[in-house]
Each structure stands twice: as structure tokens, then as C-alpha cells.
PAGUKOL-188809 format. One record per atom (N, C-alpha, C): z, y, x negated; residue in one letter; atom name. Coordinates in pm, whole numbers, plus 50000, padded with zeros to 5 digits. Example, Ala and Ser with C-alpha at 12.3 -4.5 7.8 and 13.67 -1.06 7.14 Angstrom:
2
SITE      z      y      x  res  atom
SITE  50780  49431  48681    A     N
SITE  50780  49550  48770    A    CA
SITE  50780  49670  48680    A     C
SITE  50708  49775  48715    S     N
SITE  50714  49894  48633    S    CA
SITE  50787  50003  48710    S     C
This chain:
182
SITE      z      y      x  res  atom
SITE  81867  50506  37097    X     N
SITE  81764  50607  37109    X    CA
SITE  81697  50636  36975    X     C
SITE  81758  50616  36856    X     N
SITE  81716  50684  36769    X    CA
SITE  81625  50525  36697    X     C
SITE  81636  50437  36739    X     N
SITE  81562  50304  36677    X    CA
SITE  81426  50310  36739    X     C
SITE  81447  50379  36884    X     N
SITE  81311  50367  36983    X    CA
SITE  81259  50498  36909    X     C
SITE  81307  50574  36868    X     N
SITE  81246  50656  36792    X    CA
SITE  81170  50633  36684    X     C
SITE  81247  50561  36621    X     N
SITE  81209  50541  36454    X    CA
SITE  81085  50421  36458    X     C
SITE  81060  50349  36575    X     N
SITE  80991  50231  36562    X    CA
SITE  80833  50316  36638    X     C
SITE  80897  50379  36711    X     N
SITE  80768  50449  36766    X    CA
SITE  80738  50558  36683    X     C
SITE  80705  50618  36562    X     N
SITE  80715  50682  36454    X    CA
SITE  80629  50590  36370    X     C
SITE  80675  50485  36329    X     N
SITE  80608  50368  36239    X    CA
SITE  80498  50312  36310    X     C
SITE  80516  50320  36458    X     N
SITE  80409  50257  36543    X    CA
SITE  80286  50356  36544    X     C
SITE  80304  50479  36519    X     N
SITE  80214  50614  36588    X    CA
SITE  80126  50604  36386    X     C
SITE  80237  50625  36331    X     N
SITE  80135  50602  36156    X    CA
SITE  80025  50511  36130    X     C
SITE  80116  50404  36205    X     N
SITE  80035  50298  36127    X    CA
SITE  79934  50290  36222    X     C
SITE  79903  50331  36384    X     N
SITE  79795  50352  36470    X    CA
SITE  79697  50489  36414    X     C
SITE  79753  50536  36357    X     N
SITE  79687  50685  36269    X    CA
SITE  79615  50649  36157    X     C
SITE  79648  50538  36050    X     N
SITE  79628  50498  35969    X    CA
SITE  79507  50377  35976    X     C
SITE  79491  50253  36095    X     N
SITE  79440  50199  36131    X    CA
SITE  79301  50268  36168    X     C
SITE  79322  50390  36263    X     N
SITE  79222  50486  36348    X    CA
SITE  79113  50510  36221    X     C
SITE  79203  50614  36107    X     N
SITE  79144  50640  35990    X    CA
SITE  79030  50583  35933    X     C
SITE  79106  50410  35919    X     N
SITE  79014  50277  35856    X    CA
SITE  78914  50281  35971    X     C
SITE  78866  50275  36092    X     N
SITE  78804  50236  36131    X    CA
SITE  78722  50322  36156    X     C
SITE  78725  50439  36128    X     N
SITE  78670  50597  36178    X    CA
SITE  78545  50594  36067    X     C
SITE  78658  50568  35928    X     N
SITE  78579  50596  35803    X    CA
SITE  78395  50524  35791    X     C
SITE  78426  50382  35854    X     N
SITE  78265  50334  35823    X    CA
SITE  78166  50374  35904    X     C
SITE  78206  50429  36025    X     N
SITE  78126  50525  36151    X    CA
SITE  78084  50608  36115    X     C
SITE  78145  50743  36022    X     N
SITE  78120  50849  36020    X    CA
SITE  78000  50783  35888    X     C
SITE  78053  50729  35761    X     N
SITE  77957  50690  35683    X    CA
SITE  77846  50610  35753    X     C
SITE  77831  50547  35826    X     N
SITE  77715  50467  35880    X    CA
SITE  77668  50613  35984    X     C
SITE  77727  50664  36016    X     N
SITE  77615  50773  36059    X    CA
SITE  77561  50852  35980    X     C
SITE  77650  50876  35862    X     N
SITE  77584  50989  35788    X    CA
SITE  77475  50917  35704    X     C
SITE  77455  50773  35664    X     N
SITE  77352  50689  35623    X    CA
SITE  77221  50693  35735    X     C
SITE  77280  50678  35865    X     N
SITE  77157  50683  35934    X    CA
SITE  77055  50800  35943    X     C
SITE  77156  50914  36001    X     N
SITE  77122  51040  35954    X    CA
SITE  77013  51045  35834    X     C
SITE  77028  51044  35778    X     N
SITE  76957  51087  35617    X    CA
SITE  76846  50956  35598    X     C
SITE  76880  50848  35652    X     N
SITE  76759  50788  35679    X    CA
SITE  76603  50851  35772    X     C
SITE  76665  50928  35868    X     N
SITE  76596  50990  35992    X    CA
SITE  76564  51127  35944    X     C
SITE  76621  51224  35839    X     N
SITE  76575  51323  35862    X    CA
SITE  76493  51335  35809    X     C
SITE  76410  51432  35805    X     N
SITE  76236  51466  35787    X    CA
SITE  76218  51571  35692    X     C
SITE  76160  51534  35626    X     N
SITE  76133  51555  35496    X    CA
SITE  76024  51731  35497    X     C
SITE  76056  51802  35461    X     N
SITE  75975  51909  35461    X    CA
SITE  75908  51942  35385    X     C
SITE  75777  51992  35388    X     N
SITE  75695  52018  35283    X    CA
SITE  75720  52124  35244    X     C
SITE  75689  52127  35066    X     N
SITE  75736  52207  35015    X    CA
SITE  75647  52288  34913    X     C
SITE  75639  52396  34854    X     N
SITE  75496  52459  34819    X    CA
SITE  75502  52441  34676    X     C
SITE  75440  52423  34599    X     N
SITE  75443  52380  34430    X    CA
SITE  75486  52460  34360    X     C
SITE  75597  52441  34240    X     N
SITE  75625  52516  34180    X    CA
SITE  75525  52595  34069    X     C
SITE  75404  52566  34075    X     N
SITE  75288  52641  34000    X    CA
SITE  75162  52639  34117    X     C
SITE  75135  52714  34188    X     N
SITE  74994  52650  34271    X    CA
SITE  74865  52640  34157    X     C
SITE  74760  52506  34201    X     N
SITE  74684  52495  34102    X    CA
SITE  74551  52606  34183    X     C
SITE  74541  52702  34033    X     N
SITE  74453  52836  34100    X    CA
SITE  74271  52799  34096    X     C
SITE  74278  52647  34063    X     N
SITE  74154  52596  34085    X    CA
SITE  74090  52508  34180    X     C
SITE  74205  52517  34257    X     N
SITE  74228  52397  34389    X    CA
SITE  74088  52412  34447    X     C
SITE  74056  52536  34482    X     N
SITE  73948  52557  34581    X    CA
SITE  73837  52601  34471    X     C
SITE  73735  52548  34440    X     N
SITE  73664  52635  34338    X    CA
SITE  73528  52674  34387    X     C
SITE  73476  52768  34390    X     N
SITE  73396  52895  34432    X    CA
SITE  73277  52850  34337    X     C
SITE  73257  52778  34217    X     N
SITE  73144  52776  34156    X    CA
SITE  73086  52602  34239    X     C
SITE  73191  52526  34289    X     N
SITE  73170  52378  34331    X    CA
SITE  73025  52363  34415    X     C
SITE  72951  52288  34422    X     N
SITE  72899  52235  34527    X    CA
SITE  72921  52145  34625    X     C
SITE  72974  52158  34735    X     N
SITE  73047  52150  34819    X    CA
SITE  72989  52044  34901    X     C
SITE  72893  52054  34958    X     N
SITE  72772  51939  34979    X    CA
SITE  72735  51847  34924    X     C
SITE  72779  51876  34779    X     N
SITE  72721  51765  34700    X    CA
SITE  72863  51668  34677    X     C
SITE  72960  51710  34664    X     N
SITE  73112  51694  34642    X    CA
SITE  73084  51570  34752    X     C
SITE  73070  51638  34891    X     N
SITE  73100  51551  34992    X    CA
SITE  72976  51396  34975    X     C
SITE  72821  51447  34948    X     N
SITE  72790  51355  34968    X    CA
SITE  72860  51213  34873    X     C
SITE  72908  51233  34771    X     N
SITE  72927  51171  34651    X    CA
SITE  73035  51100  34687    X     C
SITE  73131  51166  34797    X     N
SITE  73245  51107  34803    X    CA
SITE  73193  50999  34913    X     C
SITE  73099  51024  35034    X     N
SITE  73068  50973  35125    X    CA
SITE  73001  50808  35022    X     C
SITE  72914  50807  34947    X     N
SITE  72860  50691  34872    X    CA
SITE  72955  50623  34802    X     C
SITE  73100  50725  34757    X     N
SITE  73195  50566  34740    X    CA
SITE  73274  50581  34819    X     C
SITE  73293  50617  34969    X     N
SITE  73327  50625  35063    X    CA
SITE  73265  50446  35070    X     C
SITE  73208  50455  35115    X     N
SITE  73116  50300  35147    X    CA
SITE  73148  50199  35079    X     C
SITE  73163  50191  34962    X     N
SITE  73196  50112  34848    X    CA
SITE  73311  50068  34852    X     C
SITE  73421  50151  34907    X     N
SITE  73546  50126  34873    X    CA
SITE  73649  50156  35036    X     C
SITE  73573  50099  35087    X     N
SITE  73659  50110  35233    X    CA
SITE  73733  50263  35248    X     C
SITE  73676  50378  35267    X     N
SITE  73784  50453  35288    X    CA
SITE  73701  50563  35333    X     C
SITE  73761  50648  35395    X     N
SITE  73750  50774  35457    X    CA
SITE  73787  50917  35348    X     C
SITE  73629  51015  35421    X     N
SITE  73654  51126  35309    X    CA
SITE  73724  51187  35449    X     C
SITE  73825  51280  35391    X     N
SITE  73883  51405  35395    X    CA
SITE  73829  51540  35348    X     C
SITE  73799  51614  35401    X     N
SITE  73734  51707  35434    X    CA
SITE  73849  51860  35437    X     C
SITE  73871  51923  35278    X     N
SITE  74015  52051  35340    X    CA
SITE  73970  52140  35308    X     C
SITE  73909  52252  35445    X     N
SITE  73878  52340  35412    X    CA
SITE  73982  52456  35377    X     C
SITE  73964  52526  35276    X     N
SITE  74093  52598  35259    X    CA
SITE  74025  52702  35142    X     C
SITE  74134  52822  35095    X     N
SITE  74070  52892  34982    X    CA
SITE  74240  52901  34856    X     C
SITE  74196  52972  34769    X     N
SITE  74326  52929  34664    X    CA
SITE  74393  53051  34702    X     C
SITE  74375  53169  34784    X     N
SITE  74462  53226  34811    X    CA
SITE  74569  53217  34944    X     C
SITE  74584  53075  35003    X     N
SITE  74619  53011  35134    X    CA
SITE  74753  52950  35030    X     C
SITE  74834  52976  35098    X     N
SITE  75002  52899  35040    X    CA
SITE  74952  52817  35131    X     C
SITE  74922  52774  35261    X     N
SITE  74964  52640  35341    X    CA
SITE  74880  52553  35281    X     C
SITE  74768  52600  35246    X     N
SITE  74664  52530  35084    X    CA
SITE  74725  52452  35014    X     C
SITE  74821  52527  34907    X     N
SITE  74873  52455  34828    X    CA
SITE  74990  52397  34871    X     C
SITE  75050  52423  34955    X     N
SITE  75203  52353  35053    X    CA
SITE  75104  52164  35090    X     C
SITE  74997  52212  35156    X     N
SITE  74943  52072  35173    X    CA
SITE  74902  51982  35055    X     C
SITE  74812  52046  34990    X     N
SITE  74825  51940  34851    X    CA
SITE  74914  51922  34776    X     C
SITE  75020  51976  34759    X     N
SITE  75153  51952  34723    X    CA
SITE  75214  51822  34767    X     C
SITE  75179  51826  34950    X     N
SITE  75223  51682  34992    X    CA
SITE  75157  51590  34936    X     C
SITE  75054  51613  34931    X     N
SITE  74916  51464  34919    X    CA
SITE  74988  51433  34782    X     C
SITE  75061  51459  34677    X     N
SITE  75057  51436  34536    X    CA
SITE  75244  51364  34544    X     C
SITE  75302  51377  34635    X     N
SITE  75448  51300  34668    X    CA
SITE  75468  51152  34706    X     C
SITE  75542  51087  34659    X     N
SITE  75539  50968  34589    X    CA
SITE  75519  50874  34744    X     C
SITE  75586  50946  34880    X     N
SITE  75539  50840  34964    X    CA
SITE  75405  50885  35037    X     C
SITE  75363  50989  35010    X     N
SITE  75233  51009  35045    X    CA
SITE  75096  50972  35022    X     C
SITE  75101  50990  34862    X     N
SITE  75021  50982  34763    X    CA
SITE  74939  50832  34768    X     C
SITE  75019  50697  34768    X     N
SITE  74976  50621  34771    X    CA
SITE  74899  50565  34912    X     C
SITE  74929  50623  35020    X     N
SITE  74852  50621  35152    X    CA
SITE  74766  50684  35153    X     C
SITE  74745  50837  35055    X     N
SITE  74644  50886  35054    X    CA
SITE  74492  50836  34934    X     C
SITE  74575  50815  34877    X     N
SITE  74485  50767  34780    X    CA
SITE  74398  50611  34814    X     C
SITE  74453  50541  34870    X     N
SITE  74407  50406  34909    X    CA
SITE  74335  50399  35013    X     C
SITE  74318  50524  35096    X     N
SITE  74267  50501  35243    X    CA
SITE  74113  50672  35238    X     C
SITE  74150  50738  35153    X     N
SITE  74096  50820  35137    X    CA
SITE  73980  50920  35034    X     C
SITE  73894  50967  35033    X     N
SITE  73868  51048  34942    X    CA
SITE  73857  51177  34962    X     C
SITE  73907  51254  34927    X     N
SITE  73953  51423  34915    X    CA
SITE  73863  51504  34878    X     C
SITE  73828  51589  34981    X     N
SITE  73737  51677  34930    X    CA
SITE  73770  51841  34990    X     C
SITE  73791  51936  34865    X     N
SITE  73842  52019  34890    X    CA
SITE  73705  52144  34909    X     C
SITE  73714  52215  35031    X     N
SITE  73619  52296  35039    X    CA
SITE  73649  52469  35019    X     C
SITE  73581  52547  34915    X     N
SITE  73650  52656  34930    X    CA
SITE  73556  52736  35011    X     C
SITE  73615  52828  35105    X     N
SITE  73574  52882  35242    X    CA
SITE  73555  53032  35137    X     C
SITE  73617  53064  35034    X     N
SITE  73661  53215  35017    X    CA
SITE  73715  53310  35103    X     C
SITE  73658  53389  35139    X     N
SITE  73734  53450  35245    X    CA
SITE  73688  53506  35369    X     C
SITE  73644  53369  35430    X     N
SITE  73598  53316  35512    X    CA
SITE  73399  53356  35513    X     C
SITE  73372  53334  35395    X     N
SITE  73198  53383  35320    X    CA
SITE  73165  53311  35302    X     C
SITE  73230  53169  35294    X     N
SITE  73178  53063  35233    X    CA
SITE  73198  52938  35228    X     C
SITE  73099  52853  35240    X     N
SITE  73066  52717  35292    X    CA
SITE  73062  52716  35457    X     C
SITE  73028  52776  35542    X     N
SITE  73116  52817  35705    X    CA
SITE  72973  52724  35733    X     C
SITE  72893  52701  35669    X     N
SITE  72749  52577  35735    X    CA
SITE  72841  52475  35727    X     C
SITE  72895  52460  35608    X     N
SITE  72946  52287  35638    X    CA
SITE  73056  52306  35767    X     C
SITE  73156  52400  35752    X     N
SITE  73272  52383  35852    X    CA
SITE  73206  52387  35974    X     C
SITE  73063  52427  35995    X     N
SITE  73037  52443  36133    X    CA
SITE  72962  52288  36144    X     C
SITE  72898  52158  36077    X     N
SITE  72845  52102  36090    X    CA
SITE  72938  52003  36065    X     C
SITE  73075  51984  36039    X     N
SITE  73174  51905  36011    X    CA
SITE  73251  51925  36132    X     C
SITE  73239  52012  36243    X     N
SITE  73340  52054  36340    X    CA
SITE  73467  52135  36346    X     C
SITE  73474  52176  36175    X     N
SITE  73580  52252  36171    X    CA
SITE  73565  52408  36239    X     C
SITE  73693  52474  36286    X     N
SITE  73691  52592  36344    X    CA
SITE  73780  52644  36297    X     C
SITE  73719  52758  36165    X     N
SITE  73807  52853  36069    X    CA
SITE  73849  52955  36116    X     C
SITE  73826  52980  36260    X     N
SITE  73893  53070  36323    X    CA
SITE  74024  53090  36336    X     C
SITE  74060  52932  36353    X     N
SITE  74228  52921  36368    X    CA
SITE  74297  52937  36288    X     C
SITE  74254  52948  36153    X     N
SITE  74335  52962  35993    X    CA
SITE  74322  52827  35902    X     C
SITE  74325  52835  35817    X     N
SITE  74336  52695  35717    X    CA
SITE  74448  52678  35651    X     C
SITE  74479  52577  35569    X     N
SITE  74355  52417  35577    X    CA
SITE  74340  52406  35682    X     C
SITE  74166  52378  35708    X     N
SITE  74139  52289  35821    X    CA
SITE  74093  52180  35745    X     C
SITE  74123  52054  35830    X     N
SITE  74018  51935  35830    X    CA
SITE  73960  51845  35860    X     C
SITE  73876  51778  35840    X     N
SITE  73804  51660  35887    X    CA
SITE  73792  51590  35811    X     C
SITE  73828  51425  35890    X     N
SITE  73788  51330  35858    X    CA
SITE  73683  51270  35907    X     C
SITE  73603  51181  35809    X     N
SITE  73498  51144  35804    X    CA
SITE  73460  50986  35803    X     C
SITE  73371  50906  35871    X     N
SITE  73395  50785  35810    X    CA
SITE  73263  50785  35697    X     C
SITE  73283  50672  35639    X     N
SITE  73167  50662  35522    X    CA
SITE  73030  50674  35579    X     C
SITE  72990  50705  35677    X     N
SITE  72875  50724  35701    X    CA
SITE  72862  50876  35781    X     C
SITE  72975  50973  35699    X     N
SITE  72945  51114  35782    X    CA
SITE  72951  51110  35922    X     C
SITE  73006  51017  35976    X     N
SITE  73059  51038  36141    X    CA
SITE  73196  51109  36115    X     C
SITE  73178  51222  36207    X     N
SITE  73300  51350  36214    X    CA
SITE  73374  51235  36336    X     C
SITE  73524  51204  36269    X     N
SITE  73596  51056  36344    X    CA
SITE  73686  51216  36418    X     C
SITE  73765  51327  36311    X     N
SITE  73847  51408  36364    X    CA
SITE  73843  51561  36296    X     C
SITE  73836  51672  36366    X     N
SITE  73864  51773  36301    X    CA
SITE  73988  51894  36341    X     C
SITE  74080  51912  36296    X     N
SITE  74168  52009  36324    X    CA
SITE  74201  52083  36213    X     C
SITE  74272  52207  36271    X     N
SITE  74333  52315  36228    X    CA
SITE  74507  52280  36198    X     C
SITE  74543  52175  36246    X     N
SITE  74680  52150  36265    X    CA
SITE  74747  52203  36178    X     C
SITE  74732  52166  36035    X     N
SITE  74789  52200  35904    X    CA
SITE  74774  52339  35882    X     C
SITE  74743  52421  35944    X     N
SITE  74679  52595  35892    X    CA
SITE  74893  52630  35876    X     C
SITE  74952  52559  35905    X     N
SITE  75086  52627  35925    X    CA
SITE  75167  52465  35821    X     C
SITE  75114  52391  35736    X     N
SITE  75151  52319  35653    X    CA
SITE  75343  52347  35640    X     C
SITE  75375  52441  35566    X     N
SITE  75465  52489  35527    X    CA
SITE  75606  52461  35667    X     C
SITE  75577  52481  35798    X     N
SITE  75656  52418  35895    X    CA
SITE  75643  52266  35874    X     C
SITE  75557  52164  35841    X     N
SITE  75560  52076  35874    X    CA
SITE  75637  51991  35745    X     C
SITE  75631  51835  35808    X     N
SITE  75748  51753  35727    X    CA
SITE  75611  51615  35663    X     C
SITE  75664  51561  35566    X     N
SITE  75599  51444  35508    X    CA
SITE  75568  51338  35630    X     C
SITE  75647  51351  35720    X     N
SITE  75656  51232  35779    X    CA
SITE  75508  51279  35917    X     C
SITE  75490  51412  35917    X     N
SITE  75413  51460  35990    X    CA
SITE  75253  51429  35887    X     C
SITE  75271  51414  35810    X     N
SITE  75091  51403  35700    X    CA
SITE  75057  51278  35720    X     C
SITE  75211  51176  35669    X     N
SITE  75170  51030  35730    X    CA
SITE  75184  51031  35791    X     C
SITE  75215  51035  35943    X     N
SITE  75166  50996  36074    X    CA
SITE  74967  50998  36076    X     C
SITE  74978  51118  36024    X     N
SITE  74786  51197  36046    X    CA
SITE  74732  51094  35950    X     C
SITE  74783  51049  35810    X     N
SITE  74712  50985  35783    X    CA
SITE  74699  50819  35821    X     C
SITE  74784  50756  35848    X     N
SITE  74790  50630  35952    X    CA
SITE  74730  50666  35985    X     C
SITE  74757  50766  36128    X     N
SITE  74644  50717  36251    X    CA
SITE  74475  50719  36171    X     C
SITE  74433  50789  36080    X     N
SITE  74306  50798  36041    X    CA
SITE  74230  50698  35968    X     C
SITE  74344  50615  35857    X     N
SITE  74303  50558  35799    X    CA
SITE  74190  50454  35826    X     C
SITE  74075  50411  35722    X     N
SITE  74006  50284  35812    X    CA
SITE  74073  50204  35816    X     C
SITE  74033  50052  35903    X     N
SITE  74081  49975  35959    X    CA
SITE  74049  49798  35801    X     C
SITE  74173  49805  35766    X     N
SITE  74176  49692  35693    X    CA
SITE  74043  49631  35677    X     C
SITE  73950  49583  35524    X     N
SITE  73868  49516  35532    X    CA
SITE  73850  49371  35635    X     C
SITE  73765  49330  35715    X     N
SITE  73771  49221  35765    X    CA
SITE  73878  49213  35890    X     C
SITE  73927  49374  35951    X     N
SITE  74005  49304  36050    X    CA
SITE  73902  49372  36177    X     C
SITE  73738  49408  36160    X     N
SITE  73703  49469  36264    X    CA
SITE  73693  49409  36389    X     C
């Protein structure tokens, strides 16, 4: 009795011990996957820049300028209406300037920041761009190089809930379409 003991003892460890080994690369391969998958949250700048939106700009002119190397250079203006006293303001350009953002934004886009003030100003363009500042800002629109309004939303007016992986999605889907693959 006491051998069937002692062997089933050595049998139960070393099944404990085995379990252990095989447990260990599961829990690590999940916790790798995990952290592959989770979503990245935007986050608001540790200085907001208090010139983001500027009140002396010409705003019209900003855009046309961007629209002429819009053309030149394959890419779509962006259109953010917003004012410098908006945190989801600076929570969003905060994203645009993060290392996996930045380069999707920059290659597919040109940025044009509109300041609304408080809510006094520029509201011709937001109304002739399709934006609706009713809902809160940033709003924006994208544009293709020839001033066709392609999309305009409010989505971002709540930036600060959203994740990196939510800006690139918006900017994929917007981007133009590869030179030469029309």
C-alpha cells in the first residue's frame, strides 16, 4: 500500500510539473496575442499647441493651396474644423503626429486646420464643405484634389474615447487610390 502510494505521489508531481511546462507557453502566447490586439488609445498632448487653430489664418486660402498640391502629389486635403479651446482638438492632432499614424497621414494627405472660434467663425466654409458644427468638433472633411467633398463627419468631436487604430481605419478607407491603379 504504501509503494502504490509513493508511486502515485511521484506520478501526480511530475503530471503537475509537466501541466506547468505546458500551461506556461499558452498563457505567454496569449498574453503576446493579447497586446498584439489591444487598441491603442488616444491620448491628449502633454503641452497642447495654443496655435493649432489660428484666428488671424486664411482659411480659404490655406485650403485652396493645399488643394493645388493636392494635385501634384496624389493626395487628399483634410479639412479639421476645430478651435484651440477643444481638448478632442488637440487629443486628435496628437494622434496625427504618432509614429504609426503619422506616416499614413502624411503620405496620403494634406491637413488643413480650420479655426471655427466659438462657433463665429469660418461656418461659410463648414457649411460649403458639408461639415455640421452642430454636433461638436473636430469635424471633418475630406477632400479630393479637385474640392470634391469625398466625406464629412463629426465622428472625432469625442477623439479622446477613441483608439489609433480607429484614425487609421478613417484614414485607409480615405486615402487616394495608388498612382496608376485607377
Amino acid at each position: 500500500m504504501v509503494l502504490i502510494h509513493k508511486t502515485y505521489i511521484k506520478t501526480y508531481i511530475i503530471m503537475k510539473i509537466v501541466q506547468k511546462l505546458v500551461l506556461l507557453p499558452v498563457v505567454l502566447l496569449s498574453a503576446l496575442s493579447y497586446a498584439q490586439w489591444k487598441k491603442t488609445p488616444l491620448q491628449a498632448p502633454a503641452r497642447p499647441n495654443p496655435q493649432l487653430y489660428r484666428a488671424e489664418a486664411n482659411a480659404a486660402e490655406e485650403i485652396r493651396e493645399s488643394l493645388i498640391s493636392a494635385r501634384k502629389h496624389n493626395k487628399r486635403v483634410l479639412l479639421v474644423f476645430g478651435g484651440n479651446w477643444c481638448l478632442d482638438c488637440h487629443v486628435l492632432d496628437n494622434a496625427f503626429h504618432q509614429p504609426r499614424i503619422a506616416p499614413l497621414l502624411n503620405s496620403n494627405f494634406l491637413v488643413v486646420h480650420i479655426d471655427v472660434g466659438q462657433y463665429d467663425r469660418n461656418l461659410d466654409l463648414a457649411k460649403k464643405y458639408r461639415v455640421n458644427l452642430e454636433k461638436g468638433v473636430p469635424s471633418l472633411a475630406v477632400l479630393d484634389a479637385h474640392a470634391t467633398v469625398l466625406y464629412s463627419t463629426f465622428d472625432f468631436e469625442r477623439a479622446r474615447v477613441m483608439t489609433e487604430e480607429d484614425v487609421i481605419a478613417f484614414l485607409d478607407k480615405w486615402k487616394p487610390e495608388a498612382a496608376g491603379k485607377k
